[in-house]
C-alpha positions as CSV (number, residue, x, y, z in Angstrom):
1,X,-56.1,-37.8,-40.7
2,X,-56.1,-34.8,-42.6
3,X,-52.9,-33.6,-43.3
4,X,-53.2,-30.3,-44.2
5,X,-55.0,-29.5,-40.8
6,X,-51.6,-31.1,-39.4
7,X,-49.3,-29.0,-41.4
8,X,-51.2,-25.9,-40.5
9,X,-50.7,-26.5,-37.2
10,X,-47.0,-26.8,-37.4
11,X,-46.5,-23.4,-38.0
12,X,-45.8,-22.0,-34.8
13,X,-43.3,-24.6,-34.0
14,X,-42.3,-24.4,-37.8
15,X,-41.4,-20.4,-37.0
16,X,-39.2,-20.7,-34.0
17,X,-37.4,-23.6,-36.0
18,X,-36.5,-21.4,-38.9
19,X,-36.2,-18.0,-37.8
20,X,-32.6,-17.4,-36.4
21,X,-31.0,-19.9,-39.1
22,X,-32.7,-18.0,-41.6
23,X,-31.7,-14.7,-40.2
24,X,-28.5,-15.3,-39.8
25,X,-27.8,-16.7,-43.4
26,X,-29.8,-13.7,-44.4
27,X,-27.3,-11.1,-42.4
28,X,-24.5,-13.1,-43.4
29,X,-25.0,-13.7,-47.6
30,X,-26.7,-9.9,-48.1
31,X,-23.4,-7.6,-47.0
32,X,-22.8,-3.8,-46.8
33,X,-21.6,-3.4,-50.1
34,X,-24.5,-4.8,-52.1
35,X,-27.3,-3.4,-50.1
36,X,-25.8,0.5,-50.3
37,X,-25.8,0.0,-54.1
38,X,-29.1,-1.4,-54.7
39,X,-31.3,1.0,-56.6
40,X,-34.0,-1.5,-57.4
41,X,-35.6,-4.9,-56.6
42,X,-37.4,-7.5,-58.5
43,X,-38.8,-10.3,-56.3
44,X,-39.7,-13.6,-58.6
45,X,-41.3,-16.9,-58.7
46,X,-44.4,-19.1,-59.5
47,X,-47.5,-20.2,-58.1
48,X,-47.2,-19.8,-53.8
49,X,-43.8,-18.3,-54.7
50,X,-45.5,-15.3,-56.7
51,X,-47.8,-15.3,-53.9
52,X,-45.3,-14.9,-51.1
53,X,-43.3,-11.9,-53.5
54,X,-46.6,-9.8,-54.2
55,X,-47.8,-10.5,-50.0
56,X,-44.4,-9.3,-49.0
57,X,-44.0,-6.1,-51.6
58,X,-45.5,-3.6,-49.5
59,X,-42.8,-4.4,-46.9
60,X,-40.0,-4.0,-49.0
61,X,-40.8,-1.0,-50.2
62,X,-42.2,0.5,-47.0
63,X,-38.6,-0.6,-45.3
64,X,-36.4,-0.1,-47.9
65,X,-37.4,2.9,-49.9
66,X,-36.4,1.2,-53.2
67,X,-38.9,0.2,-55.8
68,X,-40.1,-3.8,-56.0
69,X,-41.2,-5.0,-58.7
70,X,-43.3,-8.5,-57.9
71,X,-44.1,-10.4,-60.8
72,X,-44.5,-14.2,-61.7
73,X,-41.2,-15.8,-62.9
74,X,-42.3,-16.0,-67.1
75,X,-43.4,-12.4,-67.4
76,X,-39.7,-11.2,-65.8
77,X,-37.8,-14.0,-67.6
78,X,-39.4,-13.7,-70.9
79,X,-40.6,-10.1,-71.2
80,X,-38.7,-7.9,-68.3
81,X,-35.5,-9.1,-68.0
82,X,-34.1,-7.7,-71.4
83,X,-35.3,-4.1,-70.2
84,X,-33.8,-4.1,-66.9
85,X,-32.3,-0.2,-66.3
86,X,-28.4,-0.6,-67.2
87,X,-27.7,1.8,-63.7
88,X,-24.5,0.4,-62.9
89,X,-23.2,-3.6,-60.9
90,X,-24.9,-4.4,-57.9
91,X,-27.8,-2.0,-58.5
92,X,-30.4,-4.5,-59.7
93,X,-31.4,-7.6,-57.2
94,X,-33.1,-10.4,-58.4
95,X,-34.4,-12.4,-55.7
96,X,-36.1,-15.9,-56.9
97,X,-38.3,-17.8,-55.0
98,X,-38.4,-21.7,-55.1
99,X,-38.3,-24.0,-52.4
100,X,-38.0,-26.8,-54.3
101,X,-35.7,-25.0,-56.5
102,X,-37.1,-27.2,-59.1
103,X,-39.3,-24.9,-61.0
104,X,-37.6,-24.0,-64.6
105,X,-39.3,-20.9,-65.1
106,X,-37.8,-19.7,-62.0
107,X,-34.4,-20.8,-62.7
108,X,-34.8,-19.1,-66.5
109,X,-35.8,-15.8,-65.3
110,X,-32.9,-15.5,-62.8
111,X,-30.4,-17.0,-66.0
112,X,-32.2,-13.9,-67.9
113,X,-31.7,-11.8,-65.3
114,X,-28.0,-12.4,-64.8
115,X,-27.8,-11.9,-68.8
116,X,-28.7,-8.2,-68.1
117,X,-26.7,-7.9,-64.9
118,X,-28.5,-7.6,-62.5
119,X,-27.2,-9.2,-59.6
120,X,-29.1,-12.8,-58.7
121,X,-30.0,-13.9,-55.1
122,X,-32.3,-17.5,-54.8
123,X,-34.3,-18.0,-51.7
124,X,-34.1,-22.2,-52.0
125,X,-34.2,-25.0,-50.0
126,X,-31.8,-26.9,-52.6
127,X,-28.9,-24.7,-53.1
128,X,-28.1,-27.5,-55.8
129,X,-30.9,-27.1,-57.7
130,X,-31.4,-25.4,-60.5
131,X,-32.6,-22.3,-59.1
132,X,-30.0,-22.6,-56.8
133,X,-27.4,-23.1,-59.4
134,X,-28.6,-20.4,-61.2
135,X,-28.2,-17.4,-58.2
136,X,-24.8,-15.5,-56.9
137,X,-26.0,-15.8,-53.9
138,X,-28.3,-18.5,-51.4
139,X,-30.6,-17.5,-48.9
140,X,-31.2,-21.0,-47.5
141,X,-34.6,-21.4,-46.5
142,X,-34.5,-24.5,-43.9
143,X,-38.3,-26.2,-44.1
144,X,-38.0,-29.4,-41.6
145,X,-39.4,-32.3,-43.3
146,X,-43.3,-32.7,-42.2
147,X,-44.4,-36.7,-41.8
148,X,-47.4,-37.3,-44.8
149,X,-48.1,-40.6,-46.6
150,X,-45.0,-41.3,-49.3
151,X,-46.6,-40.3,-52.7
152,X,-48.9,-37.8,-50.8
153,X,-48.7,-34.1,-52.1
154,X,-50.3,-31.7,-50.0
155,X,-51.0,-28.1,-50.5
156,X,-48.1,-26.3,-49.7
157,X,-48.5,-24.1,-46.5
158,X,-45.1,-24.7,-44.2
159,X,-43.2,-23.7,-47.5
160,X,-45.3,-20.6,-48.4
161,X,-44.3,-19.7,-44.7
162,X,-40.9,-20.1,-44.7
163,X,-40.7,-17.7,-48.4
164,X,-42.7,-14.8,-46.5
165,X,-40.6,-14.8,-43.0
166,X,-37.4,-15.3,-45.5
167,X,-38.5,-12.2,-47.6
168,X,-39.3,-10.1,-44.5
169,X,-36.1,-10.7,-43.0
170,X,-34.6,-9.9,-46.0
171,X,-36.3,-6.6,-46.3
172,X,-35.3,-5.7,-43.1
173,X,-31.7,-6.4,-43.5
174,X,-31.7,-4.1,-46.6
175,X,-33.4,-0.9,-44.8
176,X,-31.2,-1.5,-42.1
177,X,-27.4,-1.4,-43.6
178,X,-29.5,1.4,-45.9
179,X,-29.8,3.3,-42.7
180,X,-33.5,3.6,-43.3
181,X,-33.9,1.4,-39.9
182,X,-31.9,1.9,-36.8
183,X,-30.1,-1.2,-35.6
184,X,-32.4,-1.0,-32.5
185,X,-35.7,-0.5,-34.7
186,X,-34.9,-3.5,-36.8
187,X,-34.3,-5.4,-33.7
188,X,-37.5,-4.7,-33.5
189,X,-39.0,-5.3,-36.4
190,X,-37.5,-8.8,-36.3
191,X,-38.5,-9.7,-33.0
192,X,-42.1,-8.6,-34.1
193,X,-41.7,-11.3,-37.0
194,X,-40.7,-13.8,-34.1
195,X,-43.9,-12.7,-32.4
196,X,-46.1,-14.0,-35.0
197,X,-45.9,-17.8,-33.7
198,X,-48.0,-16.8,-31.0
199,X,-50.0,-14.7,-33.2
200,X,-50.1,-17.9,-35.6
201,X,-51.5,-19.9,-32.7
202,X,-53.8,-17.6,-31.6
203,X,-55.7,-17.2,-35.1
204,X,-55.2,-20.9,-35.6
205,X,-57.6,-21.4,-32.4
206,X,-60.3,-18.9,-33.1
207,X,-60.6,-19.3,-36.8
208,X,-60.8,-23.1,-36.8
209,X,-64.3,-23.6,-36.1
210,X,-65.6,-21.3,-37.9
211,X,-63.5,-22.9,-40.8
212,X,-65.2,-26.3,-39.8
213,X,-68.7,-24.1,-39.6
214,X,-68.4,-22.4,-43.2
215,X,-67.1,-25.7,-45.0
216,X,-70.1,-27.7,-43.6
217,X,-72.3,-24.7,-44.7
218,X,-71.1,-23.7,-47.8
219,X,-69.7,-27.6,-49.6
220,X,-72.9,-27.1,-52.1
221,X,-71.0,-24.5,-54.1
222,X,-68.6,-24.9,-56.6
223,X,-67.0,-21.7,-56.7
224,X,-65.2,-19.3,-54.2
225,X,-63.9,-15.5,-54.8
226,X,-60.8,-14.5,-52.7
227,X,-60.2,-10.7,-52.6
228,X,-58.0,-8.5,-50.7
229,X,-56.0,-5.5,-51.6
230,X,-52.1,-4.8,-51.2
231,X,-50.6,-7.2,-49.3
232,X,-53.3,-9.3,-48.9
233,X,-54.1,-9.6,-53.1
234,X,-51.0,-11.9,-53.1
235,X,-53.0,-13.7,-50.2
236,X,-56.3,-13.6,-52.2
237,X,-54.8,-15.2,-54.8
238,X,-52.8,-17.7,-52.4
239,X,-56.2,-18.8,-50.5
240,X,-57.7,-19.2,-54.1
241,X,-54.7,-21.8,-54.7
242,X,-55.4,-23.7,-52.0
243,X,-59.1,-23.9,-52.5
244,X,-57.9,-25.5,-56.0
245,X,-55.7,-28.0,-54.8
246,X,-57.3,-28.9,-51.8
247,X,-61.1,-29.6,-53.0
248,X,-60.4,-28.9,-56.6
249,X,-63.6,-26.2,-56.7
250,X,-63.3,-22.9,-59.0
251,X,-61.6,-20.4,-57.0
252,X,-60.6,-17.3,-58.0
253,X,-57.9,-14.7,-56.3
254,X,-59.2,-10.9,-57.2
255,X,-58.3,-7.5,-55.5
256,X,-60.8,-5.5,-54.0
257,X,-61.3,-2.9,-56.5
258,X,-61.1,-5.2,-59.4
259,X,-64.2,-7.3,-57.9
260,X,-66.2,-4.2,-57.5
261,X,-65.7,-3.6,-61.7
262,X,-65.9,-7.3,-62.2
263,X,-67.1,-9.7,-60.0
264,X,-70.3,-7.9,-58.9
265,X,-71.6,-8.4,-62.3
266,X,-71.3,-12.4,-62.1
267,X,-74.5,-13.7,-61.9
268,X,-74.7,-16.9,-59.8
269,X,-75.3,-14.5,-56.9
270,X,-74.7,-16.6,-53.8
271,X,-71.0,-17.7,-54.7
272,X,-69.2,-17.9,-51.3
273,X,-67.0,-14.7,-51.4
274,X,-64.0,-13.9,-49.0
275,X,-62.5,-10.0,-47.6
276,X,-59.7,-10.3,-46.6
277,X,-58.6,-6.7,-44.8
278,X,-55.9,-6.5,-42.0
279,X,-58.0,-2.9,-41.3
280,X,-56.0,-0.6,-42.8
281,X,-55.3,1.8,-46.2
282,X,-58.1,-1.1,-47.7
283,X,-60.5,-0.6,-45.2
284,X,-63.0,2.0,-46.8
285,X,-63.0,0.4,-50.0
286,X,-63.7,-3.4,-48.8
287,X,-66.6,-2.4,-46.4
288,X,-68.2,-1.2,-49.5
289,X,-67.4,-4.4,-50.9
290,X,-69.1,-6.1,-48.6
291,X,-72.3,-3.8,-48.7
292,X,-72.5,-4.3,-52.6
293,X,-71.7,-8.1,-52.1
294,X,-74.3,-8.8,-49.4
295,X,-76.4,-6.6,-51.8
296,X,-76.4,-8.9,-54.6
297,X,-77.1,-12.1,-52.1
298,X,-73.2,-13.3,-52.1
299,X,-72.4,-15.7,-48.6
300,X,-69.9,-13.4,-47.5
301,X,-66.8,-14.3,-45.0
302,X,-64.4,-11.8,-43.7
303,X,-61.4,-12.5,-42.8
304,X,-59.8,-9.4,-40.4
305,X,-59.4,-7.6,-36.8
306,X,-62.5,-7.5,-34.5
307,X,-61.9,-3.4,-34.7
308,X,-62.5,-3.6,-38.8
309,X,-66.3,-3.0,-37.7
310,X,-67.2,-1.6,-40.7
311,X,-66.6,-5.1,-42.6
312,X,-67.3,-7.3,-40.5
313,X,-71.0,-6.4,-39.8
314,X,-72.1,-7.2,-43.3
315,X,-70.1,-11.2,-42.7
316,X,-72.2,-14.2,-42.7
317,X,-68.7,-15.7,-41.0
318,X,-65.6,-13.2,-39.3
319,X,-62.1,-15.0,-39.2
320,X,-60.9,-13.0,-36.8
321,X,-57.1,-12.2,-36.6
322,X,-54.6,-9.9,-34.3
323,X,-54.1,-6.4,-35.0
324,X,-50.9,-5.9,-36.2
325,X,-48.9,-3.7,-39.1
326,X,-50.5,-4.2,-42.3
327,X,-47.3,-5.1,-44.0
328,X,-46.6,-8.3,-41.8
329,X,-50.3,-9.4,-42.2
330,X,-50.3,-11.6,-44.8
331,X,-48.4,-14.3,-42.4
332,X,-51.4,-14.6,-40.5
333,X,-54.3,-13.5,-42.9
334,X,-53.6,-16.5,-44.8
335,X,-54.4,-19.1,-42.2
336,X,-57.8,-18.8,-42.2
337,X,-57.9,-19.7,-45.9
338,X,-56.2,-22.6,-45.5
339,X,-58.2,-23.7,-42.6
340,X,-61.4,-23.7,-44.9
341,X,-59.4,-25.0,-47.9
342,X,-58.8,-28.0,-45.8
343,X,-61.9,-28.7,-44.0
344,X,-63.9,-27.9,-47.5
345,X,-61.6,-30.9,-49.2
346,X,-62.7,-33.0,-45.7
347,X,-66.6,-32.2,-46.0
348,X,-66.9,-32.9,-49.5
349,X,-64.2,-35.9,-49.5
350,X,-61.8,-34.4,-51.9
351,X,-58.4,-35.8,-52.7
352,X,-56.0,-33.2,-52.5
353,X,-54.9,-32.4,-56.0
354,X,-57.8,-35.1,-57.4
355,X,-55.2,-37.5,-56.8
356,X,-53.3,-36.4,-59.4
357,X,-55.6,-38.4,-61.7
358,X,-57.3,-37.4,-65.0
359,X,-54.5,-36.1,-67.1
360,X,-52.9,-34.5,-63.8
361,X,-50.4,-37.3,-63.2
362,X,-46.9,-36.6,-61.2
363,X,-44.2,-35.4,-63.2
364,X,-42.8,-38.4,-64.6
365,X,-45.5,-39.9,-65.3
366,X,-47.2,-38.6,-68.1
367,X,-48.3,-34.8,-65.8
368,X,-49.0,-32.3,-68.8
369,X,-47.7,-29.4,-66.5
370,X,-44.2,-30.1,-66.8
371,X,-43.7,-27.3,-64.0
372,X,-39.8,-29.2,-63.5
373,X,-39.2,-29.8,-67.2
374,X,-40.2,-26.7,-69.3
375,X,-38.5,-25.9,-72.2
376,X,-36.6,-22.8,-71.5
377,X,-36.1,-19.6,-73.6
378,X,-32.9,-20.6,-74.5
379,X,-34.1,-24.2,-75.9
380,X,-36.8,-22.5,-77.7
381,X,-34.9,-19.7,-79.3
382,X,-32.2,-22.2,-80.6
């Protein structure tokens, strides 16, 4: 069985589980008084968490009107936290991401945040971890337990869910007590995220053979490029992950513009290269993209609306998905990734994560990551 394909699947069902317990913790934990004195956001966390916080920035700001600064957890703990505008309580929100609520770094930066008061909010499925500990305030995210082998890690996708609706939500309950939403527009804007586990099934269905299709084709390489712009550079880099711990093939997360500076000078010219456009502010700049990529003799997959005609006609494989705003995209865009993540590990008869083997071992067991047991900032500057 492969288990990833299983948990990608679960996503529509895993939507209408969470939505209305996560909206109305949401409502309930972020009230009146704290979301009329915000004056700034940071949004935190590591690996699929940083993901989910860059994929979900453009929202926030669109809805919102205040600034968000997306960043991974380290560079806001260690090297932003300190310089944090002093504009007053309640004007700062630091909202940390970690499902787990295991991840130390996380947990530091919001402890380094709450040094230079800014007011701390953790979006955890373990309000007793240390992440959880660490916050003011819990946004519980409720992930149902998925049946794998014990022992078994798979590449998260139901948790890198959950963080995006759970972020939406909550940057629709900020515009809306900020009176940049009507109570009847974010109504809407909240039934639209509902709407998305139909949308999630329908891009499921038409993007998983072509999945199957561009594993078979494209298992002889050993490198993939991921690139997308706004939203969808935090799914680039996302897809990229997956690609990593799925088949454990090079994969790299870039944004659009960056690739057409960097990328298109890389000389193994066919490397299997991903667009990933909703059709929008990025669509100009990827269709050249995709001219200069099938230029150079990349395999080139798009992943984006039938009506993005511009991109599309230059792809050796479309993953089509629904129209839709560009700043709810990314919970669909990334579907497709995963898809071929999955089926590339299946082709080419990948462990996910190589077992953990080599030097990669669990933590507890010797893992050199130490992703739960970093020594903090504190512990080091003692």
């Amino acid at each position: 069985m492969n288990y990833m394909i299983e948990e990608i699947h679960s996503l529509p069902e895993l939507l209408n589980q969470i939505f209305q317990p996560l909206d109305d913790t949401i409502r309930h934990k972020l009230n009146h008084e704290l979301c009329l004195s915000l004056k700034r956001l940071y949004v935190v966390g590591c690996g699929d968490s940083h993901h989910a916080s860059l994929s979900t920035e453009l929202a926030f700001e669109s809805l919102t009107r205040l600034p968000d600064d997306s960043m991974n957890s380290m560079l806001f703990g260690r090297y932003v936290a300190g310089f944090i505008p002093q504009t007053g309580p309640k004007t700062n929100l630091v909202i940390g991401i970690s499902v787990s609520g295991m991840v130390s770094r996380t947990a530091e930066a919001l402890r380094m945040g709450k040094q230079a008061g800014a007011t701390i909010a953790a979006l955890t499925a373990t309000p007793d971890s240390p992440v959880g500990k660490a916050a003011k305030i819990i946004l519980d995210v409720p992930v149902p337990e998925f049946p794998s082998p014990e022992g078994m890690g798979i590449p998260g996708v139901r948790s890198y869910f959950t963080s995006q609706v759970g972020l939406f939500l909550t940057a629709i309950r900020i515009a809306e007590i900020r009176g940049q939403l009507t109570n009847s527009s974010a109504a809407e804007l909240r039934a639209e995220i509902k709407g998305f586990a139909d949308l999630a099934s329908q891009t499921i269905e038409e993007c998983e053979p072509v999945a199957k299709q561009a594993a078979q084709e494209w298992a002889d390489a050993g490198e993939f490029v991921f690139a997308g712009s706004g939203p969808n550079y935090g799914t680039a880099l996302f897809t990229a992950a997956k690609v990593l711990e799925a088949s454990g093939d090079s994969a790299l997360g870039q944004d659009v513009e960056e690739w057409t500076h960097l990328q298109y000078f890389a000389k193994n010219i066919s490397t299997p290269t991903f667009i990933i456009s909703a059709g929008d502010r990025d669509l100009s700049r990827a269709a050249e993209m995709a001219i200069a990529a099938k230029q150079i003799g990349r395999r080139l997959a798009v992943i984006s609306p039938k009506s993005a005609k511009k991109v599309t006609k230059h792809a050796d494989f479309h993953f089509p998905i629904p129209e839709g705003k560009e700043m709810f995209s990314p919970l669909i865009t990334a579907i497709p990734g995963e898809l071929f993540s999955a089926y590339l590990a299946e082709v080419k008869g990948e462990p996910y994560f190589q077992d953990f083997k080599g030097g990669r071992s669990i933590e507890g067991g010797g893992g050199i990551s130490r992703i739960r047991t970093s020594e903090t900032w504190e512990e080091w500057k003692e």
